[in-house]
N, C-alpha and C positions, 0 to 999 in steps of 0.2 A: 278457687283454682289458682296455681302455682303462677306468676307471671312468666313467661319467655324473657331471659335477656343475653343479649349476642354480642360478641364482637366482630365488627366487621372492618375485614382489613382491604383497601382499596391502593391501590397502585399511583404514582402521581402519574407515569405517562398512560395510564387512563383516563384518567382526566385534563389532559390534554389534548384527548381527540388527535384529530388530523394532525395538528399543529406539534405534537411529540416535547414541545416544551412549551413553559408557563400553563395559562389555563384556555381550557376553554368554555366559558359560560354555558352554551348552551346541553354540555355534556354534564356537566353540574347542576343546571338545574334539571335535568330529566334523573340524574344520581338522587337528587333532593327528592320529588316527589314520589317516586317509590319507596324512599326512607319514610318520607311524612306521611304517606298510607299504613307501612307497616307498624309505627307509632300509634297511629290512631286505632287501629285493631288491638294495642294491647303490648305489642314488643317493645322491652326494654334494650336501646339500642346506643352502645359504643363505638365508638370508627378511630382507627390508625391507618391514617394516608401515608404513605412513603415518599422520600422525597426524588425522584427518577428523573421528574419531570425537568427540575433542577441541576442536581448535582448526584453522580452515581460517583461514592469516593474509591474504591476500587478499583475506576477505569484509571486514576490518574497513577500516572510515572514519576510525575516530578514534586507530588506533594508529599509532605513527611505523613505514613499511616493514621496516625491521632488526630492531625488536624484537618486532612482529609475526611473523616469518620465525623467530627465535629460539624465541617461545611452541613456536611449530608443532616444531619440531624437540628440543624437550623433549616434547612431547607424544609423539613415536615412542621416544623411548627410555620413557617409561612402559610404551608399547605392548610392546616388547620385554621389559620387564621381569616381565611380566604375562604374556602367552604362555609365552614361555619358561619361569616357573613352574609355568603349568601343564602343559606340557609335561614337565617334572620328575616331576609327581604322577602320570604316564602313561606312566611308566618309561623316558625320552628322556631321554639325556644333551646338557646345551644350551653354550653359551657365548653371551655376546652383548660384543660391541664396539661403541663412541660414538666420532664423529668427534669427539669434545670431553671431554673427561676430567669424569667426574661422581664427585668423593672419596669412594671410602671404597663406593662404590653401583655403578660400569658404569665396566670400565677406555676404556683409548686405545687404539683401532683397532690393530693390529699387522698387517702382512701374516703375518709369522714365527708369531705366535700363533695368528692364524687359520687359516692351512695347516695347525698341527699340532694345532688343535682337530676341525679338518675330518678329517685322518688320525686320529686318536683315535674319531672317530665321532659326531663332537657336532653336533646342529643348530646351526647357527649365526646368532647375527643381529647386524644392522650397524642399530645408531642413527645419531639426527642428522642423516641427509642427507649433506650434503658439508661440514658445520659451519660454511658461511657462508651469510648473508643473500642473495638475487635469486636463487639457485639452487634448483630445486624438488626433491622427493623423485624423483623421474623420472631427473635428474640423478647425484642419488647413487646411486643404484639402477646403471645403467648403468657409474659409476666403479669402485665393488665388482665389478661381474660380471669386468670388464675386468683390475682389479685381482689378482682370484682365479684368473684365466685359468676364466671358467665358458664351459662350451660354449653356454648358452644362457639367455636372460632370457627368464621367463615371467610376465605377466603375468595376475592372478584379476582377473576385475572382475563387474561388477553385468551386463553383455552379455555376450554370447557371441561377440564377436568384430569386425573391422573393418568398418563398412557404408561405403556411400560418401555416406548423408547419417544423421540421425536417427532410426533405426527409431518410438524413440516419437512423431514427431512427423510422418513419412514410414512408411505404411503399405506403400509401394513399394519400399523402401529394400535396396537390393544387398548381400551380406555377399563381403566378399573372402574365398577361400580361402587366396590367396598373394599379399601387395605387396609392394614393394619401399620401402626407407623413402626412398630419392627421392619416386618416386609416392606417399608417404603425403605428405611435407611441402610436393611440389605441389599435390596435392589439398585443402590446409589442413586433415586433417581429425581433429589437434589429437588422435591418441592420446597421445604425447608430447610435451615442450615440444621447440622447437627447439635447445634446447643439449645435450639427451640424446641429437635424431636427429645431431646433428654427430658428438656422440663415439660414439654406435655406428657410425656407415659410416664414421669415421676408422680405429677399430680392429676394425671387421669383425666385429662382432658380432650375431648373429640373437635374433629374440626373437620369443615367442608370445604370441595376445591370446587369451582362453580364457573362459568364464560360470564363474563361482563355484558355480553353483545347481544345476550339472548332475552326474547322480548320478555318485560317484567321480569328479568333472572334476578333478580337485586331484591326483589319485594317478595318473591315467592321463596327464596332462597331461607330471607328474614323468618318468615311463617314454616319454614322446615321443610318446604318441597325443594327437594334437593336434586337438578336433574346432571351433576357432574358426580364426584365422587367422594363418596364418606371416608375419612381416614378417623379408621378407630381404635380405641389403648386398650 
């Protein structure tokens, strides 16, 4: 039987809990052991953390855009660096790989290395983004799935899924079950940026938008119970 292998993309102010900046442990480790279950059942499992928790380079005014975009993309290999530890302490074997060589600390992306950390049994995570400036984490996220040949991008976030306006701001607010990332990027409704929806319906990759907050949504999601919304190519 064909293994399942995902990528799972998780938000750093997720993982900050209450606290909205840095970490918070005990949100990490309950993130951990749903990953370590859905491991154990068989899923082959990537993660790109974002770095929000830190640094969002787009809120600043006064930085120049590139170094701004830069901050941000050291902030997720933090992130990486940090899960993944504690993941370690959780009896998880990890590996993590940086679009950008960090000496001596988080090697260089390898396809070759990553596949055989992935066969090994290792969570794996992918810093950095796509390690250039104007490109969002969305971006990179999609590149690695792509890259990995992952059957599917799953996305944790703070909703539970695609509406077709603002839940918190529209109390009438539609939740899709199933769109299509045409009808998402006609609809403007800005789950991802437009150069992640290009290369996903370039190379025909499906992804899932899924709540963080729901019980086991992380571990059921992993196994394809999907209770937000499929966006399909």
């Amino acid at each position: 039987m064909k293994r399942r292998r995902v990528l799972l993309k998780l938000s750093g102010e997720a993982l900050a809990g209450d606290r909205h900046t840095g970490f918070d442990e005990d949100t990490v480790r309950a993130v951990g052991e749903q990953i370590k279950r859905a491991q154990s059942d068989g899923v082959e499992i990537a993660v790109v953390i974002g770095g929000g928790n830190f640094w969002r380079g787009r809120s600043s005014k006064d930085i120049e855009r590139v170094k701004a975009d830069q901050i941000g993309m050291l902030a997720t290999a933090m992130n990486c660096l940090y899960v993944s530890s504690l993941f370690e302490s959780m009896g998880m074997k990890t590996a993590v790989f940086c679009s950008f060589e960090i000496g001596g600390t988080v090697p260089l992306f390898s396809y070759d290395a990553a596949e055989a950390a992935l066969a090994e049994g290792r969570i794996v995570f992918f810093a950095g983004g796509t390690g250039h400036p104007y490109f969002s984490t969305d971006t990179g996220v999609v590149l690695r799935a792509v890259e990995m040949h992952a059957d599917e991008i799953l996305m944790a976030k703070a909703i539970d899924g695609v509406y077709d306006s603002d839940p918190a701001k529209n109390p009438n607010a539609v939740k899709y079950d199933v769109i299509t990332i045409e009808e998402m990027v006609e609809k403007r409704l800005a789950v991802i940026d437009l150069a992640a929806s290009a290369l996903c319906l370039d190379n025909r990759m499906p992804m899932a938008v899924f709540g963080l907050e729901g019980q086991d949504s992380i571990y059921r999601a992993l196994k394809g119970e999907i209770s937000g919304t499929r966006i399909t190519v």
